[in-house]
DOMISE-946458 format. One record per residue (C-alpha): x, y, z; residue in three letters. Coordinates in Angstrom, 2 decimals, padded with zeros to 5 digits, m for minus. Each point is the difference from the previous one (the first is absolute). Example, Ala and Ser with C-alpha at 12.3 -4.5 7.8 and 13.67 -1.06 7.14 Angstrom:
<fivexs>
012.30 / m004.50 / 007.80 / ALA .
001.37 / 003.44 / m000.66 / SER .
</fivexs>
This chain:
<fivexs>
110.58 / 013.55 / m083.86 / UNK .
002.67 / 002.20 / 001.05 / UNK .
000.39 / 003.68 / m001.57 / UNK .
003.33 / m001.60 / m001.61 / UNK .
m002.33 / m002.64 / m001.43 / UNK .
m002.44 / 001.99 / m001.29 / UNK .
002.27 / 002.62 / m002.32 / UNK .
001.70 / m003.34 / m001.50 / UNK .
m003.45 / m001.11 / m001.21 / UNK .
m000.73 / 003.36 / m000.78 / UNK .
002.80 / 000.26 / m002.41 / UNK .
m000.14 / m003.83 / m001.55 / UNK .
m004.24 / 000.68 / m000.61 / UNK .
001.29 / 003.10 / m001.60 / UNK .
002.18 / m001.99 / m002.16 / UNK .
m002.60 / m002.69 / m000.42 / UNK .
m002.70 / 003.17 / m000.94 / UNK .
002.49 / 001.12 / m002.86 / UNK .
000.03 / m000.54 / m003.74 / UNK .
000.47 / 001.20 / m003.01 / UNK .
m002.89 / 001.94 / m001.10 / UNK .
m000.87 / 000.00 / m003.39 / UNK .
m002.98 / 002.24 / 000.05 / UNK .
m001.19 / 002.21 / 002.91 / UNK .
m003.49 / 001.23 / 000.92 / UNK .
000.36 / 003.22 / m001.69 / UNK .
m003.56 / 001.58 / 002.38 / UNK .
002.21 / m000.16 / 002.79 / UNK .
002.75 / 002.12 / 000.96 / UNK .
002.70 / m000.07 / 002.66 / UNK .
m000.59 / 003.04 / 002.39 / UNK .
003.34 / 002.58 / 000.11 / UNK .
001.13 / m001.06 / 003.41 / UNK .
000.40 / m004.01 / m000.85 / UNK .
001.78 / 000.99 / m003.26 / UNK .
002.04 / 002.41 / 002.18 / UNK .
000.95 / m002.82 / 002.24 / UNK .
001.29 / m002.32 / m002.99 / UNK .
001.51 / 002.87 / m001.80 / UNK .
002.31 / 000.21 / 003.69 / UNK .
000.52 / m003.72 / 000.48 / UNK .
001.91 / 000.51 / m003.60 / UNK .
001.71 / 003.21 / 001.36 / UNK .
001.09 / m001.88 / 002.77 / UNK .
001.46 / m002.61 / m001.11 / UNK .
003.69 / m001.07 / m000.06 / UNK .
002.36 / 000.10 / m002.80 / UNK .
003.63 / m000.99 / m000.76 / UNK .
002.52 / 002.42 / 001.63 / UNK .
m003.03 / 002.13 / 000.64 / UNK .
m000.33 / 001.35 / m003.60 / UNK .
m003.65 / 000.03 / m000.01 / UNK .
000.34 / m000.03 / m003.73 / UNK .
m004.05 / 000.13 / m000.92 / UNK .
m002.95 / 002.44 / m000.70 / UNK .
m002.97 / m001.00 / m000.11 / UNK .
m002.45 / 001.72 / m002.37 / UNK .
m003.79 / m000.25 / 000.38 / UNK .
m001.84 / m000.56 / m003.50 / UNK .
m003.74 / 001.46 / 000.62 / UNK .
m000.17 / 001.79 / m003.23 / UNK .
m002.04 / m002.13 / m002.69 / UNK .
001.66 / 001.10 / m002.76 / UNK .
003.92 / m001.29 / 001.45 / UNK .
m001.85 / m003.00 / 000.66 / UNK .
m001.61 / m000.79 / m003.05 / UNK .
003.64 / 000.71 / m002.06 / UNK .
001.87 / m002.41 / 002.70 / UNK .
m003.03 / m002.50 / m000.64 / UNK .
000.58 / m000.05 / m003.12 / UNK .
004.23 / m001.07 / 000.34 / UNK .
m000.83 / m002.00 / 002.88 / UNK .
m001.25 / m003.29 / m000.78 / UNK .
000.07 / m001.21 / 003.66 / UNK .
m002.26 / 002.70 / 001.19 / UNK .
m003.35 / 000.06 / m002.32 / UNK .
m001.83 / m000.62 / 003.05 / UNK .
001.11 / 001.62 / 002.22 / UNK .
000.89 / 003.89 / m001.37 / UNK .
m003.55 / 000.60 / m000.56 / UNK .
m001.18 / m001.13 / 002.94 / UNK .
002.32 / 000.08 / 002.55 / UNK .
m000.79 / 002.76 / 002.74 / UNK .
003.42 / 001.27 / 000.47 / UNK .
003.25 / m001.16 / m002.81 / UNK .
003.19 / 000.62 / 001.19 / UNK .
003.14 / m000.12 / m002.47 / UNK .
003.05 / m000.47 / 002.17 / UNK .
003.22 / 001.56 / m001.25 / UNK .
003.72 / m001.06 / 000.10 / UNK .
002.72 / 002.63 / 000.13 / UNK .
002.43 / m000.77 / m002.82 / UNK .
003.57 / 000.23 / 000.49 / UNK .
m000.33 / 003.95 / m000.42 / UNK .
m000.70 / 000.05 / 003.86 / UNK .
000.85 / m003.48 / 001.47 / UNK .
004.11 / m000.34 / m001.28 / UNK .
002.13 / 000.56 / 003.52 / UNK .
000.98 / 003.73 / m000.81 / UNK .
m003.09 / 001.79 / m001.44 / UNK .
m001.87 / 002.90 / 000.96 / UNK .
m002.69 / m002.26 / 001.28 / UNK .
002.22 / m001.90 / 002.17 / UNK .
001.36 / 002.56 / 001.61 / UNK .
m003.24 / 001.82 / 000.78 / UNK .
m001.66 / m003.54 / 001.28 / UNK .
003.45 / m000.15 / 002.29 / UNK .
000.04 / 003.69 / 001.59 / UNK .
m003.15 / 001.19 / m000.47 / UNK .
m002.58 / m002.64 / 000.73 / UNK .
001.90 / m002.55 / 001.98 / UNK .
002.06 / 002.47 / 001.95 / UNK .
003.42 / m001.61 / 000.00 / UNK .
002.86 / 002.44 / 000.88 / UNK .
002.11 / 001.25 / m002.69 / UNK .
003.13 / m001.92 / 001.12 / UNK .
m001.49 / m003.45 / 000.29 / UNK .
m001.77 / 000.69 / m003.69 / UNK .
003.56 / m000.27 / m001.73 / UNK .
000.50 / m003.21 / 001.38 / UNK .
m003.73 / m001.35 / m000.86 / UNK .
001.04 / 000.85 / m003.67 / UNK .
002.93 / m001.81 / 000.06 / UNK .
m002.28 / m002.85 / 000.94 / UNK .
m002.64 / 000.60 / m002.19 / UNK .
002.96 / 000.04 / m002.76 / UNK .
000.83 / m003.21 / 000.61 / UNK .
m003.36 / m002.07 / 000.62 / UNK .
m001.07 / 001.38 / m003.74 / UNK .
003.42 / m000.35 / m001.59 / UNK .
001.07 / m003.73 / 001.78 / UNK .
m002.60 / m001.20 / 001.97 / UNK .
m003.01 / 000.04 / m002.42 / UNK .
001.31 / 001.47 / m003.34 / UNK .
m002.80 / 002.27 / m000.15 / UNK .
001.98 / 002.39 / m002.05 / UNK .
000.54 / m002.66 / m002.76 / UNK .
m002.61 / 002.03 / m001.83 / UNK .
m003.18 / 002.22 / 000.39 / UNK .
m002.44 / m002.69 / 000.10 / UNK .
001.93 / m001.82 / 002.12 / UNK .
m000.45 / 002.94 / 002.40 / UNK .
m003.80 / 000.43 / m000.55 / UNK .
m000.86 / m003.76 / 000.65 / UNK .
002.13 / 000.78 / 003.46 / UNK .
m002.15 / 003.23 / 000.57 / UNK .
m003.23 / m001.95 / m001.08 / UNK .
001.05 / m002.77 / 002.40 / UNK .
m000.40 / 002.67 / 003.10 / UNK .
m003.62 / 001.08 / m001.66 / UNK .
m001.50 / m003.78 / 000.37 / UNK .
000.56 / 000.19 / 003.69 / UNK .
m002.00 / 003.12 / 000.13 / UNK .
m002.82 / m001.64 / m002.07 / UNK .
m000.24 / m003.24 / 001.85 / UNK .
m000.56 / 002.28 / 003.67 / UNK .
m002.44 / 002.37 / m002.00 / UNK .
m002.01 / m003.49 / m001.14 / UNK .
000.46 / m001.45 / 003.24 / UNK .
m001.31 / 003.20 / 001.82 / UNK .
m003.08 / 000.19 / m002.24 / UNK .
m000.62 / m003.37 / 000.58 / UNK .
000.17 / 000.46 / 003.90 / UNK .
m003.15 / 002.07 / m000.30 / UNK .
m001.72 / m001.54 / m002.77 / UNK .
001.00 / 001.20 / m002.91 / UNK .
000.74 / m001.36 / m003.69 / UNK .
003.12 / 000.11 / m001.75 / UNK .
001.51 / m001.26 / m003.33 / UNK .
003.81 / 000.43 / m000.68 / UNK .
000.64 / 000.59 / m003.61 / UNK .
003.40 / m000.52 / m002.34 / UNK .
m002.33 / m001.03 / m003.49 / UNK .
001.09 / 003.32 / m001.62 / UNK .
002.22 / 001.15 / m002.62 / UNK .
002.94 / 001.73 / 001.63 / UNK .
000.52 / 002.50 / m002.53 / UNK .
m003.31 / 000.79 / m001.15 / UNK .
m000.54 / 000.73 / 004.07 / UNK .
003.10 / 001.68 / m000.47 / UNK .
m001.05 / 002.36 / m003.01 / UNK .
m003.26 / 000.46 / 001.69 / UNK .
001.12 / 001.18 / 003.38 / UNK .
002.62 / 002.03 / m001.51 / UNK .
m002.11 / 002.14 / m002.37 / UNK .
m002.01 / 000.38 / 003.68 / UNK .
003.03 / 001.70 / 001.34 / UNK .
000.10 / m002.65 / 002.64 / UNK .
003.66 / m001.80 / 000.10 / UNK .
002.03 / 003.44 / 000.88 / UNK .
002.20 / 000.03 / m003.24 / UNK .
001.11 / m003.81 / m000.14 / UNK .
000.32 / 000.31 / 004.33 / UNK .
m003.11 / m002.50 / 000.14 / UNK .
m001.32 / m003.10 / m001.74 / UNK .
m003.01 / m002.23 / 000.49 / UNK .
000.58 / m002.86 / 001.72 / UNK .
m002.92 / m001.97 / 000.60 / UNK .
m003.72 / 001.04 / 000.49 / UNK .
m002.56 / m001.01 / 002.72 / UNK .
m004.16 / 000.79 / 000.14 / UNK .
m002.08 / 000.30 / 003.16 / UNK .
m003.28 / m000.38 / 000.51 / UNK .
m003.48 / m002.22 / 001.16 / UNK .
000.17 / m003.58 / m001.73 / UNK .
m003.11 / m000.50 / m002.52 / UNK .
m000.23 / m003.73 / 000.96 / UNK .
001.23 / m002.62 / 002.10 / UNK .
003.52 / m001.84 / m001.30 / UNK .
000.56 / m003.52 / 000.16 / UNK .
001.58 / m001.42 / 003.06 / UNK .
003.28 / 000.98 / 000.49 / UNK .
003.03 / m002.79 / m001.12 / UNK .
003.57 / 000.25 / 000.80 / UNK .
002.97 / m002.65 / 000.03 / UNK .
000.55 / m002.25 / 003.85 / UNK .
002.43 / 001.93 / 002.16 / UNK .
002.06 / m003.31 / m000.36 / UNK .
000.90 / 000.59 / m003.45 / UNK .
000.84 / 003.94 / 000.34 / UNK .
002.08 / 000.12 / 003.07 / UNK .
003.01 / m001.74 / 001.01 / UNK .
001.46 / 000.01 / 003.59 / UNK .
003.81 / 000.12 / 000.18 / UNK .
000.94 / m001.32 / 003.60 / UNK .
</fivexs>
């Protein structure tokens, strides 16, 4: 089997390894440096127009656990015994609308474009969330954009922890502003900058899951020739 070969089954046992765990093996704990690695393959990860419009907050305190338990009816399981619980955030449209602070910074500052060629991204920018994709139709309308970019962070952290054979359970069973209320008497969403998007838990599975079922390839892709 060629090296090619061999990284392609890599990744599909990976896959194959994966599911959503509902309750972890809370004796065992994933060591700094693996959790390290998944925290990066989120950093890392690509976003629309390079917003990288997520931050990722790491839940080990039991007491914010037990108070999101208790508003977050898909994650009974897996808050008390999860060894690492991650709430992803979205930025709202505080941040992510074409002329904020935010933008700006993300523009100059992190990605380095020249000051010239950033007055002609912005015209851009203008239009793909005015025309293109109405994403200034309203403020959720700009969140569920902004949460969009945050699910392709969590699938490559879940994917990553699978890689080396670790558990994962993504989680959106939770009320959104009881999360909301919660995180924000924390001091955690920057004065309306952030809100929670959707929730994932690491960890050892407790048992084995049943085998693995998904729909033939035939009936979820279709080749245009």
């Amino acid at each position: 089997m060629t090296d090619h070969s061999k990284k392609r089954e890599e990744v599909l046992d990976a896959f194959r390894f994966r599911h959503a765990t509902k309750s972890f093996d809370a004796s065992k704990k994933i060591s700094d440096e693996d959790f390290q690695y998944i925290l990066e393959a989120g950093r890392l990860s690509p976003s629309s127009v390079g917003y990288e419009p997520w931050k990722f907050v790491v839940v080990q305190n039991a007491t914010l656990r037990e108070k999101l338990r208790e508003v977050s009816w898909g994650a009974q399981g897996q808050l008390p015994t999860a060894s690492h619980f991650v709430v992803i955030l979205a930025r709202t449209i505080k941040d992510t609308k074409y002329d904020s602070d935010y933008v700006r910074h993300q523009m100059l500052e992190v990605k380095k474009f020249p000051e010239e060629l950033f007055g002609k991204i912005l015209e851009r920018y203008k239009s793909f969330q005015e025309d293109d994709l109405h994403l200034l139709d309203n403020d959720r309308t700009m969140l569920d954009w902004a949460g969009k970019q945050t699910y392709i962070a969590l699938a490559n952290m879940m994917t990553a922890a699978a890689l080396i054979g670790i558990d994962s359970c993504p989680i959106e069973g939770f009320s959104f502003d009881q999360v909301q209320k919660i995180l924000e008497e924390e001091n955690l969403l920057e004065d309306g900058h952030l809100a929670v998007s959707v929730m994932v838990a690491f960890g050892y599975r407790e048992k084995e899951p049943r085998p693995k079922i998904r729909k033939d390839m035939n009936d979820v892709v279709q080749w245009i020739d």
